[in-house]
C-alpha positions in Angstrom: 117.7 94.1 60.8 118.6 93.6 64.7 121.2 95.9 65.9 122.5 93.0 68.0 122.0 94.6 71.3 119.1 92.9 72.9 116.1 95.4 74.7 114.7 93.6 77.8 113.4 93.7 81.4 116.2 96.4 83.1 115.8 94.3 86.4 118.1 91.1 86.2 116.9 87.9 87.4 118.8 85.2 88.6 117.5 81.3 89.9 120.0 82.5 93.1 118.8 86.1 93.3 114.8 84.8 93.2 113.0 84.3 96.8 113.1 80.8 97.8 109.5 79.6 98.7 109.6 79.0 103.2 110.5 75.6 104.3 108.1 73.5 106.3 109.8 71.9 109.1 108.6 68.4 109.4 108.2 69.0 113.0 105.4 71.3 112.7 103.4 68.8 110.9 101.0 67.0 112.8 102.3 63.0 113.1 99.9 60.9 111.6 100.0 57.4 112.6 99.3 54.7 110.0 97.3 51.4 110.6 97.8 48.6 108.1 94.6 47.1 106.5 95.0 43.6 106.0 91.4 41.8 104.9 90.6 38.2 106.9 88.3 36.0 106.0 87.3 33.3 108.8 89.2 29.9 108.7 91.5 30.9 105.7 95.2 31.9 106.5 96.0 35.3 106.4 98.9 34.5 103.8 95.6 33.8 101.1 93.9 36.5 102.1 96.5 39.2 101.5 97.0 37.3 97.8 100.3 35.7 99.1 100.2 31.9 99.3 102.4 29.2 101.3 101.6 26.3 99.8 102.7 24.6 102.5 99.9 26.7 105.0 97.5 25.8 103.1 95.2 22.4 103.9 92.8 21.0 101.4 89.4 21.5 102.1 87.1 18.0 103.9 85.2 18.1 100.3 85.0 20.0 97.1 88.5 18.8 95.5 88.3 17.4 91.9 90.7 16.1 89.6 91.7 18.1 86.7 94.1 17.2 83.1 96.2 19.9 82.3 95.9 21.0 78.7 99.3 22.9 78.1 102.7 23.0 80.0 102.7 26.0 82.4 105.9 27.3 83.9 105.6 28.7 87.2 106.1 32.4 88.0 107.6 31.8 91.7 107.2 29.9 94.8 103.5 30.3 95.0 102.5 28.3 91.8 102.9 25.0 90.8 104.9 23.8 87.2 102.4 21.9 84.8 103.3 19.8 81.8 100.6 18.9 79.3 98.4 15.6 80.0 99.5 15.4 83.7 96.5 14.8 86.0 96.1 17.0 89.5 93.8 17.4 92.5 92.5 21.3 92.2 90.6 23.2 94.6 89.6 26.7 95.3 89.8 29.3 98.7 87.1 31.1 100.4 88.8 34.9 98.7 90.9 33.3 95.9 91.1 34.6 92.7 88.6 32.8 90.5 91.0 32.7 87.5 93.2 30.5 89.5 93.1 27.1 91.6 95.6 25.3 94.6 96.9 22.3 92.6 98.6 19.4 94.3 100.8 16.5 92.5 102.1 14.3 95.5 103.7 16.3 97.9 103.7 19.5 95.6 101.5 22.2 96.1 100.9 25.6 94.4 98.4 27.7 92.7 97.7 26.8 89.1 95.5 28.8 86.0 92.0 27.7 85.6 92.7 28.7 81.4 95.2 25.6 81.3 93.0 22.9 83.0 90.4 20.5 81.9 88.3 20.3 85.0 86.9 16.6 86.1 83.6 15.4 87.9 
């Protein structure tokens, strides 16, 4: 049996009564300046190279474009890609820095990037 009085440390502690640790000033920290990194690669737009695309920066290369037959309908994520329905046919190409999983498809005046997984590539 417990008496119901309760035995314990004779010094009281409080969260208010306990030493708060000493505040830095941000002043006395030595100012750091920060550089942004962004990667280039010669003759491609910056806007590829950071993984952002304009479609509308970016030019087709002289050679190297093929036309490809889209195997499923593809709905496109934002402004960067380009919609695909099933059996349409495109002119693909790929970047200097690109992600190999994807291509820059055009359909007339459209252009966006587009998933290799959902194209049948043609010579």
């Amino acid at each position: 049996r417990f008496s119901g009085t309760f035995v314990g440390n004779a010094e009281s502690t409080s969260p208010a009564a306990a030493p708060s640790p000493p505040a830095v000033a941000a002043a006395t920290l030595p100012a750091v300046p920060t550089i942004p990194v962004v990667p280039t690669i010669v003759g491609v737009p910056n806007t590829v190279a950071e993984g952002v695309l304009n479609p509308n920066e970016v030019k087709p290369p002289a050679s190297g474009t093929r036309k490809a037959r889209v195997l499923y309908d593809y709905e496109a994520a934002d402004s960067t890609e380009l919609a695909l329905l099933a059996d349409e046919m495109i002119t693909v190409y790929s970047l200097p820095g690109m992600d190999p999983d994807w291509l820059i498809g055009e359909r007339g005046n459209q252009k966006g990037k587009v998933p290799v997984t959902y194209l049948e590539l043609l010579s």
